[in-house]
Structure formats: C-alpha cells, structure tokens
C-alpha positions in Angstrom: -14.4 47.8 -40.7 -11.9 47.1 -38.1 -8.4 47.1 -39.4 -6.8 45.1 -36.6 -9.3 42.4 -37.3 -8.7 42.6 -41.3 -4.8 42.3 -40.4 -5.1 39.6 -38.3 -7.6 37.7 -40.7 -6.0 34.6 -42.5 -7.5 33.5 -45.8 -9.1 29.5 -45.2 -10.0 27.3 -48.2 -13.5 26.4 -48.8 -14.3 22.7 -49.4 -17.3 22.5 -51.5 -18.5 18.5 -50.8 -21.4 18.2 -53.0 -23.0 20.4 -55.6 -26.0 20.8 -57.1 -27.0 22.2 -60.8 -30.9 23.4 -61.0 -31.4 22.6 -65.0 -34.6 24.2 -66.5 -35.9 21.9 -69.2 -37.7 24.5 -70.7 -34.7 26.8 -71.1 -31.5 25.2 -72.3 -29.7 28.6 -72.7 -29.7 29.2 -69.0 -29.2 25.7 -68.4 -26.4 25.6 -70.3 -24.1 27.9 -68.5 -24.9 26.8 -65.1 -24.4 22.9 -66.0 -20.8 24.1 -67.9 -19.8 25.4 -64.4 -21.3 22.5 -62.1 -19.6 19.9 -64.2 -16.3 21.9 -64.2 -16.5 22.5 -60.3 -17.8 18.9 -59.7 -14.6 17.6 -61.5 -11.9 19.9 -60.6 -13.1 19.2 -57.1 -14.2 15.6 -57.6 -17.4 15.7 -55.6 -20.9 14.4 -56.2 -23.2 16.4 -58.7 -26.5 16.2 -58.7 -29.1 17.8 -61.6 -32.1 18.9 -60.4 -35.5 19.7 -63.3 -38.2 20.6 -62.2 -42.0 20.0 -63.9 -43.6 22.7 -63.5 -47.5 21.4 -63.6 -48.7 25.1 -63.8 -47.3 25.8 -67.3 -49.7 22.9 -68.5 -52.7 24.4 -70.2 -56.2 22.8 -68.4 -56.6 19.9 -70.9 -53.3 18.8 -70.1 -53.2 19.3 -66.5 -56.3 16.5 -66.8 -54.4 14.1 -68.8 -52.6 11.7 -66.4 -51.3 10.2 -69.9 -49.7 13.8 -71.5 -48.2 14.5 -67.6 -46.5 11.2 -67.8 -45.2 12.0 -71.0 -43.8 14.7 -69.8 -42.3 13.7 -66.6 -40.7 11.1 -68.9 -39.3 13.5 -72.0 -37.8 15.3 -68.4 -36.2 12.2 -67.4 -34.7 11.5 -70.9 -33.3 14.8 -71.2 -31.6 14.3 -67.5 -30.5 11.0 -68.9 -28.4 13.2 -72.0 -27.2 15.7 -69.0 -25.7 12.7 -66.9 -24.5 11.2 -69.8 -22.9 14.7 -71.0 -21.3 14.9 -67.1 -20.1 11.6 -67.2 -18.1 12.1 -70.3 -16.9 15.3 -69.1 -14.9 13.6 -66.3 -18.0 13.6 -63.5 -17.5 10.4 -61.8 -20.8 10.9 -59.2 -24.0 12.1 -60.8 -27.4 11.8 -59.4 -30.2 12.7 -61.6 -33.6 14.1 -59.7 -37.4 15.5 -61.1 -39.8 16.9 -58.8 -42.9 19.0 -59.8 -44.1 22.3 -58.6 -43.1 25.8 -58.3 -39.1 25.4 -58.9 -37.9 27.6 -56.6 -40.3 26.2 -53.6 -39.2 23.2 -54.4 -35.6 23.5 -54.6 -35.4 25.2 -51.5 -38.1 23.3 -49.5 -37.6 19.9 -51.0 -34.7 19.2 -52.7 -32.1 21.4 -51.1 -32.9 19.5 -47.4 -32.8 16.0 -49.1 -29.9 16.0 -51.0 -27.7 18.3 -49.0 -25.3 20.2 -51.2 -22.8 22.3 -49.9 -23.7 24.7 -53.3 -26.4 25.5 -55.5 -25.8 26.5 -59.0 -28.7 28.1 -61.2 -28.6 30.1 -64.4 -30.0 33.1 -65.2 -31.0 34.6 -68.7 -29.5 37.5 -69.9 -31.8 39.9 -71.1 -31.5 43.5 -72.1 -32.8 44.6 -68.4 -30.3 47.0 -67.7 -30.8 46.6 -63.7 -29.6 43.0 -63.7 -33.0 41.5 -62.2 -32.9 38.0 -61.7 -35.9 35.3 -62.7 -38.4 34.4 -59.8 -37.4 31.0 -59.2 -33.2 32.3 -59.2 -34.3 35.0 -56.7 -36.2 32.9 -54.8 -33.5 30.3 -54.7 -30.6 33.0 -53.7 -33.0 34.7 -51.6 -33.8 31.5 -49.6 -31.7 28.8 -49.9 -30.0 27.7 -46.6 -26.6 26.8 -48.4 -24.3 29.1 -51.3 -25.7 29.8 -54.2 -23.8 30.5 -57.2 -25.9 32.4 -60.3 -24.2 32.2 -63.9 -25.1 34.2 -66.7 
C-alpha cells in the first residue's frame, strides 16, 4: 500500500438510504438476528426498510407442488408472518416498511429480482451458526454476497 495515499486519505461517512432484510420463513433463528440489526439501522438512520421472504416452491414435496390450493396457503401463512415482522418494525421505531414475497431459488431471486426493483443501498441476510469450524456460509448468503450489486451485510 502506498503510504502517501493512506496519509492523505480522509475518512467520508456513508449514507445508507434504504435497506433491505432477507427473512427466511423457514428459519427464524437466522432471521432473527439479521431483522434485529435492519430494524436498528433502519431507525438509527431513519430510512426505508424493506423485508424480503422468499417461497421457495422446490422445498414442496410433488403432491404439494400440484396443489394450487396448499401453494396459496402457503404464500399466504408467508404474508402473515411478514405482516407480524412489519408490525414488530413498526413498534420498534420503523416508520417506512415495505413488506415483499417472491418465489424461487432465494438467492436468484434476491439478486436478479428484488435487489433491481427495490433498490437498496444494503442487503442484510443471516446466517446460521453451526459448528463448521471454517465459517462457510449458506448457499443462498453466499450467493447473495457473492453477487449482489450493492453491500451486503451477513449477521450471525
């Protein structure tokens, strides 16, 4: 590293503008973390938050992928449990929440999809702690760090 450069180098604050919390509705523990830290960010910084779940259709065993009525249901138990996380964000001090469900592969659609339409300035996932000793993140978190065209911010 040059020196000279480093000297000369004045620290700038970063403005975060909008943030978004990936929520997995089939794993709260994860969740959980990462939606502590967006709401605290989000409000400290009074900025839009939006929650992001997505369905993924491929954990549905075949019978239920052919039941239009039991996808419904579940797209719907999804939205409900959104519903609780705005709710929980609202009470927390979030003024501007914006609920969202997609379906898919999470990460794919994160990054293709959601990331492009809603336009944060910072994505914030959890990860599981496991007893991996070499710190390996989940697919869809990798895929979402690995990919994603804005900061991404992983809590444990």
């Amino acid at each position: 590293m040059d020196n000279e450069n480093l000297d000369e180098y004045i620290v700038e604050p970063l403005q975060y503008n909008k943030i978004l919390v990936c929520v997995d509705d089939d794993d709260f523990i994860s969740s959980k973390g990462a939606f502590n830290y967006a709401c605290t960010l989000a409000k400290s910084l009074a900025v839009p938050l939006g929650i992001i779940s997505v369905m993924e259709v491929g954990d549905l065993n075949i019978f239920q992928s052919l039941s239009p009525q039991l996808i419904e249901e579940r797209r719907e138990q999804i939205k409900d449990h959104l519903n609780v996380y705005v709710q929980k964000a609202n009470d927390f001090g979030v003024a501007d929440v914006k609920p969202m469900v997609s379906e898919g592969n999470p990460g794919h659609v994160i990054v293709d999809k959601v990331i492009p339409k809603y336009d944060p300035d910072l994505v914030i996932i959890g990860s599981e702690r496991s007893d991996n000793r070499h710190g390996k993140l989940g697919s869809q978190a990798e895929h979402i760090v690995r990919y994603s065209p804005v900061s991404v911010s992983v809590v444990r």
